[in-house]
N, C-alpha and C positions, 0 to 999 in steps of 0.2 A: 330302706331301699328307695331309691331315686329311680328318676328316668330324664334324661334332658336331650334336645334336639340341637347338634350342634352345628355351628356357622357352615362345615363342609357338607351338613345334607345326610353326616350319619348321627347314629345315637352313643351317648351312655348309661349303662346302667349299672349302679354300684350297690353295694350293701356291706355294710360291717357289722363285725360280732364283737362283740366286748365280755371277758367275765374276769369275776375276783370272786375270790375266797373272802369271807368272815373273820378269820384267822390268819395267821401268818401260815407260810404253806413254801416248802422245801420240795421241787419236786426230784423223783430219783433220778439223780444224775443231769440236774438242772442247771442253769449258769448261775441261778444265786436263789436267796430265802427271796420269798414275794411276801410284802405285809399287806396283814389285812387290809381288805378295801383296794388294793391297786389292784390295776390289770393283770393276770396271768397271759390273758390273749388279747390282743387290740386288730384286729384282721379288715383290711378292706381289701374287695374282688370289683373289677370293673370288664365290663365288657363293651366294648364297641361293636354297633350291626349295624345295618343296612337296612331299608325299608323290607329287604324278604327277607330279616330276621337272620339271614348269615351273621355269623362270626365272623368281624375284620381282625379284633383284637382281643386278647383277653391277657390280664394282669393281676397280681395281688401284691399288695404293700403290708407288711406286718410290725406294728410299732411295738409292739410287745410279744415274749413267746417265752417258752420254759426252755426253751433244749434249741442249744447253737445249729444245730441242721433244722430246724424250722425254718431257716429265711432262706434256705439249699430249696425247697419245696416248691417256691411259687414260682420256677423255672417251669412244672410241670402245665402250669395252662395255657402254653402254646401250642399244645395239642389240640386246642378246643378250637384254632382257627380254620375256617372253613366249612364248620358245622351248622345247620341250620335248627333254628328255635322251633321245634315243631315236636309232634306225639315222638316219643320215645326220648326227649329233652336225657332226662334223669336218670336210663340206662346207658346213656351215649357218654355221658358226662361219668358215669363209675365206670366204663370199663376204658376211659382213658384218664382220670387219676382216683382212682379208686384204692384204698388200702393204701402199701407200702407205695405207690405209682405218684403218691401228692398229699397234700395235707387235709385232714377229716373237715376242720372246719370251713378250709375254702369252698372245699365241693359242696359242702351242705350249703352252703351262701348260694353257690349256683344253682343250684335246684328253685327255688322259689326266685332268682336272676330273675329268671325264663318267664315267668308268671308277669314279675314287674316288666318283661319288656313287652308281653304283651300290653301289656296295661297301656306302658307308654305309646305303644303305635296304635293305640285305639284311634284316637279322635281323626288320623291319616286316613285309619281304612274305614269309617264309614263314609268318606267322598270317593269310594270306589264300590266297583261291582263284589256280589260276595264271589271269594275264589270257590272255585266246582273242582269236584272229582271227578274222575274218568267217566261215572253216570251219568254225572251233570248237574249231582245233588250238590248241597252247601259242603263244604270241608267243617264247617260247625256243628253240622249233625252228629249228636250221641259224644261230642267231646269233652262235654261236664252234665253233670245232672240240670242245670237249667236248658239246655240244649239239645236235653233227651229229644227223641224221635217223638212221643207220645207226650209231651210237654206241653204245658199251654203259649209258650215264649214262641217255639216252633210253628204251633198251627197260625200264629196273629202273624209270625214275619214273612211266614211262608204258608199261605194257606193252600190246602191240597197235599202240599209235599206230608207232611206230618200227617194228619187224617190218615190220609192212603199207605203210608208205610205203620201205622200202626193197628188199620185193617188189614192188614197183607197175611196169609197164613202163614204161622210160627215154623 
C-alpha cells in the first residue's frame, strides 16, 4: 500500500493483492487451468481523497482473476464516493460492497486503504490544530490502544485531558 500527494491537492492511495497456487489449479467454472506460481488474482484498488479523507474516487483494475464476472465487480466501488475515512471505515465499506454486492478481495484491500490514508495525511495534520469533538476533547481519544484515555502518549500530548478522564468515576 502506497499513499501519494498529487499535483491537484488530492491523494492516492493504492494497494494490491497478488496469489498463486503451488500447483496448477482449475478453478470451478473458471476461464482457464492457472499454472503453478502464476497469478490466480493480481488486484489493484485506488482511492482518491481530500484532505478530510472524503472519498473523490475509488477504482479497481484486476490483471488477473479466475471467473469472467470478476472484472463485472469493480463497477461496485463507486459507491464508496462521497464517504469519509473515519470510525466505522470497515462497516461502511461491507454494507456497500460486501458479499455478492463486489468483490472479497477488493474490499479487504479497502479496509487497511483507510489505515494507509491515514498514514499518508500524517505529516499535513500535525501543522494543524488537533480536530475536537462536540466536548472539545481530541477526536484521537480512545481511537487505538496508544491513544487510550489512561495511556501515557495521551497524558504527554495532552496533559490533564487524560489524567482527569481516567480519574473520572467509571
Amino acid at each position: 500500500m502506497r499513499g501519494y500527494l498529487r499535483d491537484d491537492g488530492l491523494y492516492e492511495i493504492e494497494g494490491r493483492v497478488t496469489d498463486s497456487k503451488p500447483h496448477d489449479f482449475m478453478p470451478d467454472g473458471g476461464l482457464r487451468n492457472i499454472p503453478a506460481g502464476e497469478a490466480l488474482h493480481d488486484m489493484w484498488v485506488r482511492l482518491v481523497i481530500d484532505e478530510d479523507m472524503r472519498v473523490r474516487d475509488a477504482l479497481a483494475v484486476s490483471d488477473a482473476y479466475p471467473y469472467r464476472q470478476c472484472a463485472e465487480a469493480s463497477a461496485a466501488l463507486a459507491s464508496l464516493k462521497g464517504l469519509s475515512i473515519v470510525g466505522g471505515w470497515a462497516k461502511a465499506v461491507n454494507e456497500r460492497i460486501g458479499r455478492a454486492a463486489g468483490c472479497t478481495h477488493q474490499r479487504e484491500l479497502l479496509i487497511p486503504l483507510g489505515s494507509a490514508a491515514f498514514q499518508t495525511l500524517t505529516v499535513n495534520r500535525r501543522e494543524k490544530p488537533d480536530k475536537l469533538d462536540s466536548a472539545g476533547l481530541p477526536v484521537k481519544l480512545d481511537s487505538c490502544y496508544a491513544y487510550r484515555t489512561d495511556g501515557e502518549l495521551v497524558m504527554k500530548r495532552w496533559p490533564g485531558i487524560g489524567k482527569a478522564r481516567s480519574d473520572a468515576p467509571g
